[in-house]
N, C-alpha and C positions, 0 to 999 in steps of 0.2 A: 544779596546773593552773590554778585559778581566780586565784592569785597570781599567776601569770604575764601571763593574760591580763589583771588590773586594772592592770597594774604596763604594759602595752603599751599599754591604752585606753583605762586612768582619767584619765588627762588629757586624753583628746579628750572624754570621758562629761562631766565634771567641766565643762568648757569651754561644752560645747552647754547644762547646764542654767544656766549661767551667763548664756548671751547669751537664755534663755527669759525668766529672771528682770529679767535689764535690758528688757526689751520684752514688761511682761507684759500690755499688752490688746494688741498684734499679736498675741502665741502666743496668746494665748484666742483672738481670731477666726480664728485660724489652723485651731484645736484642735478647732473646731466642727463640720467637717465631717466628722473623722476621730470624734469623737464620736456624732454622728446614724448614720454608716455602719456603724460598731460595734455602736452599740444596734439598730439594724436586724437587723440579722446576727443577733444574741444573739436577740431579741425572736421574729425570724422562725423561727427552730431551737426554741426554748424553745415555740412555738405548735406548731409544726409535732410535734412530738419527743411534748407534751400530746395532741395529736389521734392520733398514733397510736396511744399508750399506751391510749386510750380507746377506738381502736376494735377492738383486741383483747379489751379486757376487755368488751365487748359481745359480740363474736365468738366467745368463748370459752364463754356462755352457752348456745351453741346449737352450738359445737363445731365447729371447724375440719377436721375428720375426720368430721361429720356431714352427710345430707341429711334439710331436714325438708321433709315432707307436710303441708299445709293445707286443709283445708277452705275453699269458699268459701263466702261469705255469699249466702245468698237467699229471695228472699219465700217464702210459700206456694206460690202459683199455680208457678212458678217450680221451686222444689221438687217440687211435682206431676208436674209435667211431666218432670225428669229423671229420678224415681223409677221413672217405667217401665223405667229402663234400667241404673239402676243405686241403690245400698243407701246409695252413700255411703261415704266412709273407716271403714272396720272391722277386726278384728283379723281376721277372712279376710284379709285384703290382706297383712297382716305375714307370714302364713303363706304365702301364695305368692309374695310376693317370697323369703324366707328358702329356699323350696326349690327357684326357680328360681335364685335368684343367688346361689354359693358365696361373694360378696366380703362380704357382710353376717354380721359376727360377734356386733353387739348391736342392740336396740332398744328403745324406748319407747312407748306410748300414752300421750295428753291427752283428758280431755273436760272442759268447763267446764261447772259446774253452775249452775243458777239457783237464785239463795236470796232468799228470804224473808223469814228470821230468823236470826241467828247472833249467840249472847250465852254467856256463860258467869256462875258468879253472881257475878265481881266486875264484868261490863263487859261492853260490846255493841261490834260492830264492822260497819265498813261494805267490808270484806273479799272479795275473790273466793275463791271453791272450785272445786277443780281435783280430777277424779283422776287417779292419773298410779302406772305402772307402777314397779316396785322399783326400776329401772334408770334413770327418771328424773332422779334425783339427782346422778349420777355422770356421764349423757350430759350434761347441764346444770352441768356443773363447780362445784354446788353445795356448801358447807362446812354442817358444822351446830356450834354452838355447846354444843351442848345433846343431848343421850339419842344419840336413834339413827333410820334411816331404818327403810321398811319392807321385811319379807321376803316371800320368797314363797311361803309361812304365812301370813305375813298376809293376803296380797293374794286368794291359793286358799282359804283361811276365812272368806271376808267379814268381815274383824276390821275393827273399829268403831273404828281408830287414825286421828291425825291428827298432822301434821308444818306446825308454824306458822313461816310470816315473821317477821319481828323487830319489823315495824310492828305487823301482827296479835297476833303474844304480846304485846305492851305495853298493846295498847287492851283484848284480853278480859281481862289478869291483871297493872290498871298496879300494884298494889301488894306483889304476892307472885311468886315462880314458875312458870312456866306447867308448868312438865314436873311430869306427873301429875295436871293439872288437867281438868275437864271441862269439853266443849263441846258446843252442841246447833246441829245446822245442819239445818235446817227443822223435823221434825220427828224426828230424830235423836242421840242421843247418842255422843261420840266423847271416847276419850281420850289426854289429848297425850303423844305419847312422845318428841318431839324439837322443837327447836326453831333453827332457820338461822340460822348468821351473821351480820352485818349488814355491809355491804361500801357503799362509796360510792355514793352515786344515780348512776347512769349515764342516759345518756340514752335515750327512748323509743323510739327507731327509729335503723337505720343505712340509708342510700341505700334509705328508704320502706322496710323493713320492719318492721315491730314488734315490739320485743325487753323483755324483761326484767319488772318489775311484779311479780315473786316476795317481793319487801319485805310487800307487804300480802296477801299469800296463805295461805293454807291448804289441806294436800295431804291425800288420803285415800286410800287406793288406790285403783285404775283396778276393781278386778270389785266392790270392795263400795259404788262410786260407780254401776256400771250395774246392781246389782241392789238396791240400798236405795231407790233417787232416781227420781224419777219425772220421765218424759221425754216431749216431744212425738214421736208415732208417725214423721211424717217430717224427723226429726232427723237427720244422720250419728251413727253409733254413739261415735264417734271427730272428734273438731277438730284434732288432729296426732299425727302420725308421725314421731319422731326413729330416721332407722337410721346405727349405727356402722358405718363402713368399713374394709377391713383395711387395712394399710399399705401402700404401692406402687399405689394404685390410684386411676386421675385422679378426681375427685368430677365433675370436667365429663361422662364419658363412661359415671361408675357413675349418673348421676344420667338420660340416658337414657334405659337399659336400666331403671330405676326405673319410667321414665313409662312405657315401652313394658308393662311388667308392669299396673301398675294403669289404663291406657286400657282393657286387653283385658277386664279384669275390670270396668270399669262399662261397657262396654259401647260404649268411645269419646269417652264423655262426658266433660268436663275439667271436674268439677265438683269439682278439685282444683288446689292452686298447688304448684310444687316448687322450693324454696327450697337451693340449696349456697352455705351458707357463705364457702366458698374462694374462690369469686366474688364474693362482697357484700364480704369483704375487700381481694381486688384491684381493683374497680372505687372501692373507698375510697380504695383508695391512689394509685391514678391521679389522680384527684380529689384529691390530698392535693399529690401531686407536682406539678399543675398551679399550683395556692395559691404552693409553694414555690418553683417556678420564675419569677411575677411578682414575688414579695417578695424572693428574691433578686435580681432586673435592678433593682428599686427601691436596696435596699441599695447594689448595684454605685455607681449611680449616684452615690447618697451619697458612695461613696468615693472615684469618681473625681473630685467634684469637690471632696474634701477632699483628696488626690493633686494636683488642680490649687492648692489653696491654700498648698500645703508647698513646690510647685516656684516657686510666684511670691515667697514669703518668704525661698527660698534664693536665686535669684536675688538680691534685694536685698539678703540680708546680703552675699552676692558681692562687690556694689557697695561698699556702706559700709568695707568690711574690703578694699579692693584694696590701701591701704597697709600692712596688717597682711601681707596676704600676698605683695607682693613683697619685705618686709623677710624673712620666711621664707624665701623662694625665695634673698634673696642671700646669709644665715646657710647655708645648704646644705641646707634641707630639699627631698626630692625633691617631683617631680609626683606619683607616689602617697599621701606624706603627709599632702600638700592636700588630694588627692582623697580621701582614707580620713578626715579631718578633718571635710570637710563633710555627708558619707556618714552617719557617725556621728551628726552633730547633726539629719539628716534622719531616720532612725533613731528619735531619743531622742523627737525632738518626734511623729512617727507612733505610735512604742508607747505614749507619756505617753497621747495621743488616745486610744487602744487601750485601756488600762486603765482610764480615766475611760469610756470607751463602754461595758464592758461590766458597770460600775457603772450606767451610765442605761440599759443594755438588761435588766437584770435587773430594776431597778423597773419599767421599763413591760412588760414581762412579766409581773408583778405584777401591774398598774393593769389591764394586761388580762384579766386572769383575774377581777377583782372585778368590773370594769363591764362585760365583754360575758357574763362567766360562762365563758367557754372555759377548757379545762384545758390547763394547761400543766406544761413538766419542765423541771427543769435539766438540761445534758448538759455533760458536761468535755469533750465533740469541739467543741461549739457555741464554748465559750472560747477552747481551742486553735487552730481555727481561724483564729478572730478576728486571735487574736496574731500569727499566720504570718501572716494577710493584713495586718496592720498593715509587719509587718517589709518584705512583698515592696511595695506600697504605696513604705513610706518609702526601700526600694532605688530603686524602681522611676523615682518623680518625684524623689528626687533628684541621680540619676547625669548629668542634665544641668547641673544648678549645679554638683556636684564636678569636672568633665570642664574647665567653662569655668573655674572658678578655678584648677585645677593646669594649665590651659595659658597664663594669663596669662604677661605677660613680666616678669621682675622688675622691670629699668629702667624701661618704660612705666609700669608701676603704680608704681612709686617716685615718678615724679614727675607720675603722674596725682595720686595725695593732696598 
């Protein structure tokens, strides 16, 4: 099949890179705009493709099937004053959400500890301490490298374990093992029985929430962090709430029935934020789709006026070749052959553009991921595309120059040259 088709078109193929090569700074400025419009194309999908990929892997930390509970931030005075009316984020709240709302299958508690001191005897580190429920790990699509998370033995034992970040393992234990090693966080001893992954730096927040920061952490459980640690009396018991949702169930409408639970229980006071995932996702991606849809009209742009610079070149070779092509027409070549002649060389010189485009759209996809820092992907639709719109492009603006030379009149052009 492919003999067939080179043995129909390799002369027209063979032809159009011929007349590139005799006219090679016209085909360069020709070539330019099908270039810019391509790397645009490529550059803008390859940003576009990076930013989502990142904002799942943000999203994912906090669980696309979760709602999480926040404590908000406030003075004393402030605190005072809501404490009349309510305790603040506690594991009471998990418990009566859990028995009022069948759709809740798992959850987690956070509380952040203030420290002190935390050194171990090869190294000191400037680390946060979290305690966080068994189940924290796994709602937090956390990986560990190293031992193991905590049970709930551990956690109902007040066991004195500790589960380190990857930044943290390194600074308490830069020269040996962290697992099985000891740590003292204030005036406590803990030992390390696992140790996390270490996965790319993501970035700190997605549309203003604050995500991530587990690189330099260290976990302890959630009861042997509220009964070891010593806390200010009007504290919340609790800084977050992750609850898992069953399947089939909107996060917009369980999330709610959520607020409705813990309003009653402080007493109306919203001295809590409630954070769904599934929404910070989507209102991303809108946000993302908007980016996309400017960079694509830009692109567009590009093309069409490299579209206009194919059709002004075919016109003129038109010109230059009317003798060439009424001596065709009088040999007996049909109006189609003209037309599928020029067609071709409209064709060769847009996807030439095409392929040099998406060589300069992948460097500056590159240049932009080093100098603005944005993440970016390669995607084989992003290429594919490319190519298709090169092809429909090179149909597109040159079906007017093919149309006008296969209806030339032989005679006239015979002796128009």
């Amino acid at each position: 099949m492919n003999l067939i088709l080179w043995r129909e078109y390799g002369a027209e193929i063979h032809q159009a890179l011929t007349q590139m090569y005799q006219h090679k700074l016209r085909t360069a400025l020709t070539l330019l705009g099908m270039i810019f419009g391509v790397g645009a194309v490529i550059a803008m999908l390859s940003v576009g493709e990076g930013a989502e990929q990142e904002a799942l892997k943000m999203i994912e930390s906090m669980g696309v099937r979760n709602l999480v509970l926040n404590s908000k931030p406030m003075d004393n005075e402030a605190q005072k004053t809501v404490r009349e009316h309510s305790i603040g984020l506690h594991l009471h709240d998990i418990t009566a959400i859990k028995d009022s709302l069948p759709f809740i299958h798992n959850w987690s508690g956070e509380k952040q500890l203030k420290v002190y001191s935390l050194f171990s005897a090869h190294g000191r580190s400037d680390a946060g301490v979290q305690g966080v429920s068994p189940s924290y790990f796994t709602l937090s699509a956390f990986h560990l490298a190293k031992g193991r998370t905590f049970t709930l033995e551990d956690d109902s034992h007040f066991a004195q374990v500790a589960v380190l970040g990857p930044e943290a393992a390194r600074s308490l234990f830069p020269q040996g093992p962290a697992l099985g090693g000891l740590i003292k966080i204030n005036h406590q001893w803990f030992t390390v029985v696992g140790v996390l992954a270490d996965r790319p730096q993501l970035k700190s927040s997605i549309e203003g929430v604050k995500l991530g920061g587990e690189r330099n952490q260290v976990f302890i459980p959630l009861h042997t962090a509220l009964k070891k640690m010593a806390f200010n009396g009007l504290e919340n018991q609790l800084d977050r709430i992750k609850l898992a949702l069953n399947e089939g169930v909107s996060p917009s409408l369980a999330a709610l029935a959520v607020k409705a639970v813990v309003l009653r229980r402080h007493g109306g006071e919203t001295d809590f934020s409630l954070v769904v995932p599934a929404d910070l996702l989507a209102q991303h991606q809108q946000t993302q789709n908007i980016f996309n849809i400017v960079m694509a009209c830009v692109a567009g742009i590009s093309l069409l006026v490299g579209g206009i610079g194919i059709m002004n070149i075919m016109l003129a070779t038109v010109l230059e070749r009317t003798g060439e092509i009424g001596l065709l027409r009088a040999l007996g070549a049909r109006q189609r052959d003209i037309a599928r002649q020029f067609l071709i060389e409209s064709m060769v010189i847009s996807v030439t553009g095409g392929v040099v485009g998406i060589g300069f759209g992948l460097l500056l996809a590159w240049v932009i991921a080093i100098v603005a820092g944005w993440p970016v992907a390669w995607s084989g639709f992003a290429i594919l595309l490319s190519l298709a719109m090169c092809m429909a492009v090179g149909i597109g603006f040159g079906f007017y120059p093919a149309r006008k030379a296969a209806r030339l009149d032989p005679i006239s052009a015979l002796q128009r040259d």
